[in-house]
Backbone as a printed PyTorch tensor [residue, N CA C, xyz], in Angstrom:
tensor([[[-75.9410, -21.7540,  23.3800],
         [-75.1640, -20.8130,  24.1050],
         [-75.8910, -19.4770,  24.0500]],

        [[-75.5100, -18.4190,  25.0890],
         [-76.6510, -17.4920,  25.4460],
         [-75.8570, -16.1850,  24.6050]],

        [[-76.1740, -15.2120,  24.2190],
         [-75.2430, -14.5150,  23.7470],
         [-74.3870, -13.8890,  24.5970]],

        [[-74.2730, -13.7620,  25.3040],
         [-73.1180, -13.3880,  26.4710],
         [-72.5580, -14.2550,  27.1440]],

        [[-72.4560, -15.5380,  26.6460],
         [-71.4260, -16.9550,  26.3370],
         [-70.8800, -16.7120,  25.1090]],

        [[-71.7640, -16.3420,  24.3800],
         [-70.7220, -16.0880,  22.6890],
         [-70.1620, -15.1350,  22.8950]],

        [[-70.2850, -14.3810,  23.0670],
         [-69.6920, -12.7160,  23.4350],
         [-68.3740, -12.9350,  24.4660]],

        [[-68.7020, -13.9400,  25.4950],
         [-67.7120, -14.0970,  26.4670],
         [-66.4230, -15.1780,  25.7020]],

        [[-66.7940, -15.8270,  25.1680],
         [-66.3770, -16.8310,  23.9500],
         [-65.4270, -16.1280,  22.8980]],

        [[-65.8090, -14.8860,  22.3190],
         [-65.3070, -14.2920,  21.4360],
         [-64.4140, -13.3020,  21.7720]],

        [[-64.1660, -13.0360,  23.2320],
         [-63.9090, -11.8390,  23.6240],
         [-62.4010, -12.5040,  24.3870]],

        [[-62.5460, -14.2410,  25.2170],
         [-61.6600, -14.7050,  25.3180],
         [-60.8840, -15.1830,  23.9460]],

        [[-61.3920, -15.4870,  22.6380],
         [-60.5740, -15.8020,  21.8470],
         [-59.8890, -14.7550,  21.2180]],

        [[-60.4450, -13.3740,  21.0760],
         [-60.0200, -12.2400,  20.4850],
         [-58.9150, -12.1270,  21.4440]],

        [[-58.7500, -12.2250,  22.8540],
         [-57.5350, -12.0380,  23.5540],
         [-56.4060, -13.1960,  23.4030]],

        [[-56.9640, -14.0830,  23.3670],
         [-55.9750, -15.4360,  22.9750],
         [-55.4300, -15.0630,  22.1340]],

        [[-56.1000, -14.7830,  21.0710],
         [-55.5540, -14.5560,  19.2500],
         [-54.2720, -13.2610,  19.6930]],

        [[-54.9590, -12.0650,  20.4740],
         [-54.1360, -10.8640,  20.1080],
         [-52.8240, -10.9620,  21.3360]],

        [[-52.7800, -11.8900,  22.5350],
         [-51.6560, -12.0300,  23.5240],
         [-50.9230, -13.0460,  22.3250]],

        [[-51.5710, -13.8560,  21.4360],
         [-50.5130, -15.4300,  20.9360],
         [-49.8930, -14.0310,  19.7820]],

        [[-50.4040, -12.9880,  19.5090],
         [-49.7670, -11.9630,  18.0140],
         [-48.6210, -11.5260,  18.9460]],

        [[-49.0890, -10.5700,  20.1000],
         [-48.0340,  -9.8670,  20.6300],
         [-46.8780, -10.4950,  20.9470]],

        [[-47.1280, -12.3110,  21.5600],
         [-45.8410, -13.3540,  22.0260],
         [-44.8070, -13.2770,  20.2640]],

        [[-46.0160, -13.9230,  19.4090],
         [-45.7410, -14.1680,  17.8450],
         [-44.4890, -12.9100,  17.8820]],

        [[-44.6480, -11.9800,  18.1930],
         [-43.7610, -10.5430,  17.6180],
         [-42.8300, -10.4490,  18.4360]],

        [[-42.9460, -10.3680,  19.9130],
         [-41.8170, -10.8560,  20.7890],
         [-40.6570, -11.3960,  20.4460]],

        [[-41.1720, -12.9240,  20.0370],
         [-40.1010, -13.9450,  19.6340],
         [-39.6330, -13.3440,  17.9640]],

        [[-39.7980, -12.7640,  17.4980],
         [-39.5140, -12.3920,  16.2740],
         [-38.6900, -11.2990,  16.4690]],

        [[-38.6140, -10.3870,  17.0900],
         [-37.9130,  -9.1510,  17.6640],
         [-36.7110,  -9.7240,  18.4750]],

        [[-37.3540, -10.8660,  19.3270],
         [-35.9230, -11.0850,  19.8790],
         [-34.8300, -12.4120,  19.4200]],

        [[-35.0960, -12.9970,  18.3080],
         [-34.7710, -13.2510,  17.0430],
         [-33.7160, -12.3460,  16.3610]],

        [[-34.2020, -11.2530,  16.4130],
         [-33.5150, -10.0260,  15.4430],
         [-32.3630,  -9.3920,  16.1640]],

        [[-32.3560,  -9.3890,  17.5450],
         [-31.9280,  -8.9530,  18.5640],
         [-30.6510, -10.2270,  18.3330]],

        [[-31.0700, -11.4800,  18.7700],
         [-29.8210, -12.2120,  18.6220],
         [-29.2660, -12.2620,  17.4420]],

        [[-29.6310, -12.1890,  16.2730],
         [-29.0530, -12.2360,  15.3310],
         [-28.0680, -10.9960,  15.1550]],

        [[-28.7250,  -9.8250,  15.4440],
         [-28.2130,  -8.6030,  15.8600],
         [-26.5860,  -8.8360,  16.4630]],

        [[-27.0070,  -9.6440,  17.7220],
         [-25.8340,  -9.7020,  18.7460],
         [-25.0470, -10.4400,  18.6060]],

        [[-25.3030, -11.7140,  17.3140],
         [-24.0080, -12.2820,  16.8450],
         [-23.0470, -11.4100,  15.3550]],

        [[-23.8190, -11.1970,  14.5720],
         [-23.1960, -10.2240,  13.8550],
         [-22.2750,  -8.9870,  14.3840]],

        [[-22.6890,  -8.7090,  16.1780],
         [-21.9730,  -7.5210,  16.4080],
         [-20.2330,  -8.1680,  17.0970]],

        [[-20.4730,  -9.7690,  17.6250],
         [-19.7470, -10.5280,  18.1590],
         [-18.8770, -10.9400,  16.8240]],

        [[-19.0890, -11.4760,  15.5930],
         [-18.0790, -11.6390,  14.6020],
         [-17.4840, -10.2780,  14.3460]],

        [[-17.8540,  -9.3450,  14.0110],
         [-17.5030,  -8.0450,  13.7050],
         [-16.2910,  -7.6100,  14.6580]],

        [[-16.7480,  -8.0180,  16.3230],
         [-15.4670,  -7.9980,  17.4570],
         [-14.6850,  -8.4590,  17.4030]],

        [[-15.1990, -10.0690,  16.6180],
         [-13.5070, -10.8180,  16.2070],
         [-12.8060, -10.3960,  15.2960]],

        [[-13.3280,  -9.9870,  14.4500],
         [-12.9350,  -9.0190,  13.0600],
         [-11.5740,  -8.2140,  13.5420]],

        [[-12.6280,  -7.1720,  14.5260],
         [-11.8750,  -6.1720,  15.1200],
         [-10.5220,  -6.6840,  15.7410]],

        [[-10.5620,  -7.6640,  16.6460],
         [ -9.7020,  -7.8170,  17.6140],
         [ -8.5780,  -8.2970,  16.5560]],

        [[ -8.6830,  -9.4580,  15.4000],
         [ -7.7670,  -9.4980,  14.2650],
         [ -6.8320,  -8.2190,  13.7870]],

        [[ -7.8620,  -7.2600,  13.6430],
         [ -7.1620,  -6.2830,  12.9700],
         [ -6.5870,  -5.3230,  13.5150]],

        [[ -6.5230,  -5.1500,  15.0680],
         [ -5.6630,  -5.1110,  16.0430],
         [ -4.5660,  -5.4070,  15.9400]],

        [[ -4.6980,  -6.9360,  16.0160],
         [ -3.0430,  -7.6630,  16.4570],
         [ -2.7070,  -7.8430,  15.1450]],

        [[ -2.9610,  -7.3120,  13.6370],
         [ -2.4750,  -7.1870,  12.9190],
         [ -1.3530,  -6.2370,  12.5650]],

        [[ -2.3050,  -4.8960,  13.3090],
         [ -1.8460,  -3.7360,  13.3840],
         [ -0.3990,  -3.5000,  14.1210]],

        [[ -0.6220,  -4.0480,  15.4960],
         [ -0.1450,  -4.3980,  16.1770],
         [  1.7590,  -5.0520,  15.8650]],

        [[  1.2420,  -6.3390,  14.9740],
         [  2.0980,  -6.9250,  14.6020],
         [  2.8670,  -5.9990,  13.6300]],

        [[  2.3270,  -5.4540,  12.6500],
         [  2.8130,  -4.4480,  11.7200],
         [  3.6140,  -3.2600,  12.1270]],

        [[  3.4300,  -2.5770,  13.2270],
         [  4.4450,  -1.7100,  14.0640],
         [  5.3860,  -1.9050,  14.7190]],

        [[  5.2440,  -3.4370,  14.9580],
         [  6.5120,  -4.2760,  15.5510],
         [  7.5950,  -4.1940,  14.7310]],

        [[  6.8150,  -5.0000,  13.7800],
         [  7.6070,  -5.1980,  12.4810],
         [  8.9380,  -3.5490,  11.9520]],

        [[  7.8150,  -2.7050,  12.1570],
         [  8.4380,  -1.5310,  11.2230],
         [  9.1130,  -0.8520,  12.5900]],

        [[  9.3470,  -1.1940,  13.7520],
         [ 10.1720,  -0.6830,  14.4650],
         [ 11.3480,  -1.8420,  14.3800]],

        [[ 11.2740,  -2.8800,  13.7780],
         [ 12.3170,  -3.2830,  14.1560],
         [ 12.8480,  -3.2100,  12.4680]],

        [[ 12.1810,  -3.1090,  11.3820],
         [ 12.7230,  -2.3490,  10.0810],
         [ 13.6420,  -1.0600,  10.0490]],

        [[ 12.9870,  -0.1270,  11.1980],
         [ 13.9910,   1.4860,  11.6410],
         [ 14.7600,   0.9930,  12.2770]],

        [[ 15.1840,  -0.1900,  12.8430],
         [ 16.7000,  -0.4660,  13.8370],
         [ 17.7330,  -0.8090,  12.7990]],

        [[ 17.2230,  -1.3360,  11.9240],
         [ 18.2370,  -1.9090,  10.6790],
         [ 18.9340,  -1.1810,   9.8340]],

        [[ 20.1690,  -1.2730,   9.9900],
         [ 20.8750,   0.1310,   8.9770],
         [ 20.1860,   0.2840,   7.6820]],

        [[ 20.5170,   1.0090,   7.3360],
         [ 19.7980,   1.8910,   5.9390],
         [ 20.7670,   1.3120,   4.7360]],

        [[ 20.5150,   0.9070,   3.9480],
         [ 21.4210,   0.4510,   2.7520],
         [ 21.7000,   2.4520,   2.2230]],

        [[ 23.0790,   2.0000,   2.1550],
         [ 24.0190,   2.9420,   2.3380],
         [ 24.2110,   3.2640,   0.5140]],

        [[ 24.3050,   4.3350,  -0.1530],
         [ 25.0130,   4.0630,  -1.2530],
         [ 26.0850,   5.0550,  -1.7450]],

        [[ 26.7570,   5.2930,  -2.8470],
         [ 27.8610,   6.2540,  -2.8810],
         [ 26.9760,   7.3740,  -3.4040]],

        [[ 27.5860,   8.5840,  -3.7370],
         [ 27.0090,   9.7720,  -4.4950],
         [ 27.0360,   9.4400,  -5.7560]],

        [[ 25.8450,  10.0350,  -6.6060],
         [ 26.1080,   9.6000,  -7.9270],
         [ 27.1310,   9.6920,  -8.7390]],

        [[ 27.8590,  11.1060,  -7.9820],
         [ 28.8680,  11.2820,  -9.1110],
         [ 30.3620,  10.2910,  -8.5720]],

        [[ 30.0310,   9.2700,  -7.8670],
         [ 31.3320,   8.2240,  -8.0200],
         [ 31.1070,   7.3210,  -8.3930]],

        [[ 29.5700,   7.0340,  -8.7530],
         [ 29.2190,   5.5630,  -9.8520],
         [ 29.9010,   5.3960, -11.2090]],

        [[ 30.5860,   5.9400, -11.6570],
         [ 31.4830,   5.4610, -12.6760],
         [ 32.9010,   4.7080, -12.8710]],

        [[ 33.5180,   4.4320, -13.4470],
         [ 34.6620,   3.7590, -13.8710],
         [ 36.1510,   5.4080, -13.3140]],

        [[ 36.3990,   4.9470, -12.2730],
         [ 38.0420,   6.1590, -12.3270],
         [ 39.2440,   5.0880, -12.2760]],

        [[ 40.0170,   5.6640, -13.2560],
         [ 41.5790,   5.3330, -13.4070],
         [ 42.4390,   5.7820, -12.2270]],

        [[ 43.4480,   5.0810, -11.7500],
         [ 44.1290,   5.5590, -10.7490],
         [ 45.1230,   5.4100, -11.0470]],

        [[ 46.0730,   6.0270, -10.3740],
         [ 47.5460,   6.2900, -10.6990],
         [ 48.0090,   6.1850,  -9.0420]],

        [[ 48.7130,   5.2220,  -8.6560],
         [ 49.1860,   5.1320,  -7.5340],
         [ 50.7900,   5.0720,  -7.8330]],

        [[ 51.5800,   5.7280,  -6.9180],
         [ 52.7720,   5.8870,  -6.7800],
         [ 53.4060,   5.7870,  -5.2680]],

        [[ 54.2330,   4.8380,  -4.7410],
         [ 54.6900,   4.7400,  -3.5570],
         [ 55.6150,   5.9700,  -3.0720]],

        [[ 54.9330,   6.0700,  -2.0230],
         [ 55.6220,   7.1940,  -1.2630],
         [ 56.4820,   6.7690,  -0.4600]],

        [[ 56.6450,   5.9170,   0.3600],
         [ 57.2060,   5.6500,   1.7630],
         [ 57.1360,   3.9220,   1.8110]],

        [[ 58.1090,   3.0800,   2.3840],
         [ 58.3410,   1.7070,   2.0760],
         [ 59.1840,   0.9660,   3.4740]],

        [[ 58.8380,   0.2720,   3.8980],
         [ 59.9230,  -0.4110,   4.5380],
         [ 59.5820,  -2.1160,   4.4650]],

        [[ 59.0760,  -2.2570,   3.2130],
         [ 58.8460,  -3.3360,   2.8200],
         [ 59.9500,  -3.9710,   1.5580]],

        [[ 59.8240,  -5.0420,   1.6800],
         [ 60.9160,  -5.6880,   0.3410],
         [ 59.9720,  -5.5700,  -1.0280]],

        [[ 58.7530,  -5.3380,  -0.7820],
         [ 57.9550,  -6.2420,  -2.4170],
         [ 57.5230,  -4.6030,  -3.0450]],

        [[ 57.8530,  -3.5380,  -2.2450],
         [ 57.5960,  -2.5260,  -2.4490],
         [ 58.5910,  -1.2970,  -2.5340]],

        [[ 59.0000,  -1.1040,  -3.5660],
         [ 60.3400,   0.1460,  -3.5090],
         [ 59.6820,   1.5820,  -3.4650]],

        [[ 60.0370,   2.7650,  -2.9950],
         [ 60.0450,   3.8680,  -3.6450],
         [ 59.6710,   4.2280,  -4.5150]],

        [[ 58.7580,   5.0660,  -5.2950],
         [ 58.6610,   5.2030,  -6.5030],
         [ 57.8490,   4.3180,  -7.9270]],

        [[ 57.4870,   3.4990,  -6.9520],
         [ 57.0440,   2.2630,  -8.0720],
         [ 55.3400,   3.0920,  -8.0090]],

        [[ 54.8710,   2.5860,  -9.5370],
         [ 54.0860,   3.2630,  -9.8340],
         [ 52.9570,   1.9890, -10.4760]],

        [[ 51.6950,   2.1820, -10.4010],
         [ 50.5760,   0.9900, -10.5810],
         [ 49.6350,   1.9120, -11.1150]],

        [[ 49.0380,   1.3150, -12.1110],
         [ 47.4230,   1.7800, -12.3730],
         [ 46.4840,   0.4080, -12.3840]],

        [[ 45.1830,   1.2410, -12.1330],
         [ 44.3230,   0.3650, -12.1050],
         [ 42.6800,   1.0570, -12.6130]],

        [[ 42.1310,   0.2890, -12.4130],
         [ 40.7420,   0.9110, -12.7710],
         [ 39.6640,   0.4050, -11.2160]],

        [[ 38.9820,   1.4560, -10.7920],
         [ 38.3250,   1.5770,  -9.3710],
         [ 36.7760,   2.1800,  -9.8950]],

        [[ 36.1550,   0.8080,  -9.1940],
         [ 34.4000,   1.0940,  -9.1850],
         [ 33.7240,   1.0170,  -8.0050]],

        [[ 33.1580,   2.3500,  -7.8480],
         [ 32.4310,   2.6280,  -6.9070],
         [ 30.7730,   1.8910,  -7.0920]],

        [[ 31.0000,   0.5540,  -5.6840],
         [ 29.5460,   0.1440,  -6.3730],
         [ 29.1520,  -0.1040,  -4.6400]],

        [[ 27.1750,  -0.6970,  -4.9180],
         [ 26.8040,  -0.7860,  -3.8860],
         [ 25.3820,  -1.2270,  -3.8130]],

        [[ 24.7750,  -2.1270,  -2.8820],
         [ 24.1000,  -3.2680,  -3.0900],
         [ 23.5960,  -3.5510,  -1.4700]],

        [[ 22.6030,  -4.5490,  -1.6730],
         [ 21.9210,  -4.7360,  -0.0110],
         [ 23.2340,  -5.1560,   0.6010]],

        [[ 24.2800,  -5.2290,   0.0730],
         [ 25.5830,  -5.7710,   1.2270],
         [ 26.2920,  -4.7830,   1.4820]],

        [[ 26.0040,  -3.9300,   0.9800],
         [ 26.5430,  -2.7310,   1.8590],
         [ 27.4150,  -1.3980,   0.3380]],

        [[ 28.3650,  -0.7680,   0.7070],
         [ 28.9550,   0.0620,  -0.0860],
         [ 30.7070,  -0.7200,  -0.2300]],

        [[ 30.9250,  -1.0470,  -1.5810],
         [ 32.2620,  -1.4170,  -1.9320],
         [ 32.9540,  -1.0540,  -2.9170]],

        [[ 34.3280,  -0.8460,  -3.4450],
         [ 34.8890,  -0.4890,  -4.2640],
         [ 35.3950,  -1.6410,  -5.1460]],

        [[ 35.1810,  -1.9500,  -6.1400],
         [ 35.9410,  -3.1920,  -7.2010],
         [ 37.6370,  -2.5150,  -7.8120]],

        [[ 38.5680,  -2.8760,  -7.7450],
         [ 39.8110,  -2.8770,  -8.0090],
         [ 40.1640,  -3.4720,  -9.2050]],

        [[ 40.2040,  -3.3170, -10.3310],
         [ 40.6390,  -4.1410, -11.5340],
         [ 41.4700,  -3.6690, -12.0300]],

        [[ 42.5650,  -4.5420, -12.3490],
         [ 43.3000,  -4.5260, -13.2710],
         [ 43.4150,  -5.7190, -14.5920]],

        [[ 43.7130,  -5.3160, -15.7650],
         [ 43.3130,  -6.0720, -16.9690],
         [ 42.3090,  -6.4150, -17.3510]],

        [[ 40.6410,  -5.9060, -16.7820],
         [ 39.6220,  -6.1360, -16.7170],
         [ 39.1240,  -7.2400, -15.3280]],

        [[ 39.8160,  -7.4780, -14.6780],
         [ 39.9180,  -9.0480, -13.6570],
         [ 40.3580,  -7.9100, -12.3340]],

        [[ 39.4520,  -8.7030, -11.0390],
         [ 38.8220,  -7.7530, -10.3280],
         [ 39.9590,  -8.6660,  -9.7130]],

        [[ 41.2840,  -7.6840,  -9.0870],
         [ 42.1550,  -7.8010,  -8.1680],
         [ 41.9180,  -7.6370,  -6.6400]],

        [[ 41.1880,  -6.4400,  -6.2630],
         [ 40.9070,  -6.5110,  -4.7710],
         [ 39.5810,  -5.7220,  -4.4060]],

        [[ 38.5120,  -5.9280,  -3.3750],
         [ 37.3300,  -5.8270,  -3.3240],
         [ 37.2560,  -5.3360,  -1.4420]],

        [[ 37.2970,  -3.9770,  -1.8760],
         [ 37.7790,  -2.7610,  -0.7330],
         [ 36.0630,  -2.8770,   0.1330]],

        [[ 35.7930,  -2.6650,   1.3320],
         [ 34.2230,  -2.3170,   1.8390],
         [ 34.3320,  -1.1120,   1.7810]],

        [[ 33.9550,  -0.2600,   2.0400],
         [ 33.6170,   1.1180,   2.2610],
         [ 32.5800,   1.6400,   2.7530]],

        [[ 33.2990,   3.1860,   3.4210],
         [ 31.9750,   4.2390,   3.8380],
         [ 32.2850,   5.3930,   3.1680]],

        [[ 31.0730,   6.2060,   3.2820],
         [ 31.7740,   7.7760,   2.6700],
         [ 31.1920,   8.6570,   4.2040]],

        [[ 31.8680,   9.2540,   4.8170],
         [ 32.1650,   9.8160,   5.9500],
         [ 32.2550,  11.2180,   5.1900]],

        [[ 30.6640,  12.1530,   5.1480],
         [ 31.0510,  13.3840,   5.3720],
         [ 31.9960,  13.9810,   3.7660]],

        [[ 33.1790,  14.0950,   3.1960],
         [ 33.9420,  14.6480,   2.5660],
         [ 34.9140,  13.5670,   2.7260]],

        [[ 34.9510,  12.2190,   3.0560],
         [ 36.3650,  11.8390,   3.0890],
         [ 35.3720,  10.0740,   2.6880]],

        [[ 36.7610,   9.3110,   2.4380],
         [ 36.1640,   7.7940,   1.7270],
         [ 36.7290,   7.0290,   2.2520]],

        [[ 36.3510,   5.9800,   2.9310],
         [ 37.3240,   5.1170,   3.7820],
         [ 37.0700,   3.8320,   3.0980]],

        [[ 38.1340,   3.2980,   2.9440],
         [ 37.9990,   1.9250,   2.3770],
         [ 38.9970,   0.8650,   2.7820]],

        [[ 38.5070,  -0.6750,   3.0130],
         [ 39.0220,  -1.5440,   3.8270],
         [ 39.3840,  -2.5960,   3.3720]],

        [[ 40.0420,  -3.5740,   3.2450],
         [ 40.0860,  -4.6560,   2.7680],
         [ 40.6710,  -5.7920,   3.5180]],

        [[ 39.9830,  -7.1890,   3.7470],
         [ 39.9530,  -8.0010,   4.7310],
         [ 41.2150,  -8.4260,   4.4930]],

        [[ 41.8590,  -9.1770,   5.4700],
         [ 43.5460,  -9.5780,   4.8220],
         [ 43.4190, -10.3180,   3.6900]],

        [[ 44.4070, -10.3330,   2.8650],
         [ 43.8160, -11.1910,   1.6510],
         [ 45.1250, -12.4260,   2.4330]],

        [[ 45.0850, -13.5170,   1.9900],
         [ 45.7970, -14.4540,   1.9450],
         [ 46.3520, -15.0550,   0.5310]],

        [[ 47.5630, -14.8780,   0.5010],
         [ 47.7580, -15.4610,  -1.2650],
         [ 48.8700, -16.4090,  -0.7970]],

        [[ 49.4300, -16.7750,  -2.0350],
         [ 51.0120, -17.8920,  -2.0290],
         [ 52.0660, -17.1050,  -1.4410]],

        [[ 51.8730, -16.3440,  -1.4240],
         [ 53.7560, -15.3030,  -1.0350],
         [ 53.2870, -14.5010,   0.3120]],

        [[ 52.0780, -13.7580,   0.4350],
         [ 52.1250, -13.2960,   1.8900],
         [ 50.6510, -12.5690,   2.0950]],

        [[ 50.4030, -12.3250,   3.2500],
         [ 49.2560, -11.9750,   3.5080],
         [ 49.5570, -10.1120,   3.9040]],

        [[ 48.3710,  -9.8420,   3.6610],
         [ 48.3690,  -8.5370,   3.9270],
         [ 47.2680,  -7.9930,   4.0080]],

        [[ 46.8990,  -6.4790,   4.4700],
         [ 45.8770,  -5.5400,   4.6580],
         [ 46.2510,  -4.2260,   4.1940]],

        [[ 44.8000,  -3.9480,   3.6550],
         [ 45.3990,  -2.6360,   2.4580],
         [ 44.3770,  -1.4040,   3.0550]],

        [[ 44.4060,  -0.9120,   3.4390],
         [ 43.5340,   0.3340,   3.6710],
         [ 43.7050,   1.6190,   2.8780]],

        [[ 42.4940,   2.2520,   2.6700],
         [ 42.7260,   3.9510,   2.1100],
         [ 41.7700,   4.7400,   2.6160]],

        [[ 42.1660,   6.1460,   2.3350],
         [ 41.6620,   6.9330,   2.9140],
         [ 41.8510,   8.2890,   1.6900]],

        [[ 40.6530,   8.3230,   1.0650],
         [ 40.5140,   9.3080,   0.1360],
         [ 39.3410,  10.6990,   1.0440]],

        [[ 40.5320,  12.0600,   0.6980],
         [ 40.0630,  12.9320,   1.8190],
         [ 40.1320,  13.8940,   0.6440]],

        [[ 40.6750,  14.3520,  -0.6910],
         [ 40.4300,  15.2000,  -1.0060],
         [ 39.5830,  14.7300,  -2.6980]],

        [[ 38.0950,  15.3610,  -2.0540],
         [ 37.2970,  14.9310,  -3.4280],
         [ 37.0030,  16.3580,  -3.8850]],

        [[ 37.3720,  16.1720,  -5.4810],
         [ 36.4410,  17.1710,  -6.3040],
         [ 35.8840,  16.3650,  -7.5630]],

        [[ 35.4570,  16.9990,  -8.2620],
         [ 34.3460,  16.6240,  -8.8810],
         [ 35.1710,  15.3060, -10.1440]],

        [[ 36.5610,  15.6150, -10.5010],
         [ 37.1470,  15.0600, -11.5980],
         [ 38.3060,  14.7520, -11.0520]],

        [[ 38.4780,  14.2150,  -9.8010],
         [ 39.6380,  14.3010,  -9.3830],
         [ 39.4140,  13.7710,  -7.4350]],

        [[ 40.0530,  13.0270,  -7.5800],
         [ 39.6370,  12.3620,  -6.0440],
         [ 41.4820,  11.9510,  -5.2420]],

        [[ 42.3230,  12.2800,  -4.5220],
         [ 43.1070,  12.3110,  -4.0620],
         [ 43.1730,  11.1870,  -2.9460]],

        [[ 44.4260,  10.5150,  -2.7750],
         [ 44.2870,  10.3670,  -0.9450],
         [ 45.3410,   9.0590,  -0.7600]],

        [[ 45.6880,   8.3860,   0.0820],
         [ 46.7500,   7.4340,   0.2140],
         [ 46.5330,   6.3650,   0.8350]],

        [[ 47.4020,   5.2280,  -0.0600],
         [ 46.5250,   3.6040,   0.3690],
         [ 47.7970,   3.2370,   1.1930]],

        [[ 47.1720,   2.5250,   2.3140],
         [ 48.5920,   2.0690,   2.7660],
         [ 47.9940,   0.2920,   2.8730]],

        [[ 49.3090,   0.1240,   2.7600],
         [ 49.3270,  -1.6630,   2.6720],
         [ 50.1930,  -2.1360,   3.5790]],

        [[ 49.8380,  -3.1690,   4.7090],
         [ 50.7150,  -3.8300,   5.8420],
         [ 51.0580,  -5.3060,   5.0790]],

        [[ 51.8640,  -5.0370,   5.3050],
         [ 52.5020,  -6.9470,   5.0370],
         [ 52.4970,  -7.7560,   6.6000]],

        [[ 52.7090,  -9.3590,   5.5480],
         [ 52.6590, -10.0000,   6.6860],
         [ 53.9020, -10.1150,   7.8570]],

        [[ 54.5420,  -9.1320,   7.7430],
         [ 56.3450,  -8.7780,   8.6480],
         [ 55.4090,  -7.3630,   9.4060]],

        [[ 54.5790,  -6.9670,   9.4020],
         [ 54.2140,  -5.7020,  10.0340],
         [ 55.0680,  -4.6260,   8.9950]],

        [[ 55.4420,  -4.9730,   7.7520],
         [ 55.9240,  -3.6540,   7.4600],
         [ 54.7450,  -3.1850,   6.5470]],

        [[ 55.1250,  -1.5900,   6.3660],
         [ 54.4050,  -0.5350,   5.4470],
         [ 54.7260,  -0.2970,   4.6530]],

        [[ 53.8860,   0.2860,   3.2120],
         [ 54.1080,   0.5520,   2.5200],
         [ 53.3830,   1.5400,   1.8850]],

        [[ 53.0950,   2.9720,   1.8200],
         [ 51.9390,   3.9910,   1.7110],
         [ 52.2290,   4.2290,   0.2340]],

        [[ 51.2230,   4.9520,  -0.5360],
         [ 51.1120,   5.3670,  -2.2010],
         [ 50.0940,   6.0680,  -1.9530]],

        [[ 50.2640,   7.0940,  -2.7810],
         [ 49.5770,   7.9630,  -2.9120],
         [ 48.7340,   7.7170,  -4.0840]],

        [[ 47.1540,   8.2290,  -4.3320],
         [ 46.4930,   7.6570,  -4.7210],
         [ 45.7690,   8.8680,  -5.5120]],

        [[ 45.6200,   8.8230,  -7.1640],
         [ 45.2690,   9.9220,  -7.4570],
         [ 44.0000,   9.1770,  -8.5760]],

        [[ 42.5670,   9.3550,  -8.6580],
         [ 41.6420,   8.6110,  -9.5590],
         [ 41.4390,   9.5770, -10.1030]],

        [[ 40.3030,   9.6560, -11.4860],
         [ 40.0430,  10.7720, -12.2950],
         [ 39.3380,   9.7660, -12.8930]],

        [[ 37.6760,  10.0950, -13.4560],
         [ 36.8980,   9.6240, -14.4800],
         [ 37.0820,   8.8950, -15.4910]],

        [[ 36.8020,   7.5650, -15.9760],
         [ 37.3390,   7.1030, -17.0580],
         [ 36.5920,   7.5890, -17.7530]],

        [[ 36.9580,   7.2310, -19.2280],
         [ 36.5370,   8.1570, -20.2940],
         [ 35.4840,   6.7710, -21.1270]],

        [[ 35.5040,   5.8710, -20.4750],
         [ 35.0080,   4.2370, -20.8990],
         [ 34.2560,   4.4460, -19.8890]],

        [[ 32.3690,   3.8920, -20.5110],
         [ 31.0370,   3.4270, -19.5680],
         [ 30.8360,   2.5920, -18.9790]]])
């Protein structure tokens, strides 16, 4: 071979060699590129997850703010008060004038809402619902059904002070008659 066959020889392989480097780097770059472009594609699914997570989570807590608020009493009626009820007004038979009851009344309250416990002799006689409205206490009680007659007892305690809570229960019998008492609690002196 003449030297400008070797020369021509060396000059095509030096280009072979340096076009097969530049392809060589090509495919290596665009290698990196896809790898690139799937990492940026999981990352989107990532994203789009944590979206409809988000998503789901504001649902959630708007429909948490529609739900009443567990309600509770003021602290200072979480204790044990004695009551002294005395009938005022009657046009019932099981109820005279003047007749007079104590009991012991607990202001309690729980994810079911705000209620009053009624005991007498330690043994929980009647189990009032309640709200506290502002300065005044409303309390309800579903008809009870017993052996002798059914009835509904409502109260309405409107004058609160601090040791001393006022106000009048009225009780319907099962004849539609009434029977109102006035209703006077005060702190027990027992925890």
């Amino acid at each position: 071979m003449t030297l400008k066959g070797l020369i021509l020889v060396g000059f095509i392989f030096a280009l072979y060699s340096c076009g097969n480097k530049k392809e060589q780097e090509l495919i290596v770059r665009e290698n990196s590129l896809l790898e690139r472009e799937k990492q940026f594609q999981d990352k989107e699914v990532e994203y789009e997850k944590l979206l409809k997570m988000k998503d789901s989570l504001l649902s959630l807590s708007k429909v948490k703010d529609t739900l009443p608020k567990i309600k509770e009493w003021p602290e200072n009626l979480k204790v044990a008060w004695n009551s002294k009820m005395v009938c005022r007004e009657s046009n019932c038979s099981n109820y005279v004038i003047g007749d007079q009851r104590t009991e012991t009344w607990e202001f309690r309250s729980d994810s079911t809402g705000m209620y009053t416990n009624v005991l007498s002799n330690n043994e929980i006689k009647r189990v009032f619902t309640g709200q506290y409205l502002e300065n005044k206490i409303v309390l309800d009680s579903a008809k009870e059904a017993s052996a002798k007659n059914k009835i509904k007892v409502s109260v309405v305690l409107d004058d609160i002070k601090k040791n001393l809570i006022k106000g009048t229960q009225t009780i319907t019998g099962q004849d539609n008659c009434i029977a109102k008492f006035s209703v006077e609690l005060t702190p027990s002196n027992k925890k």
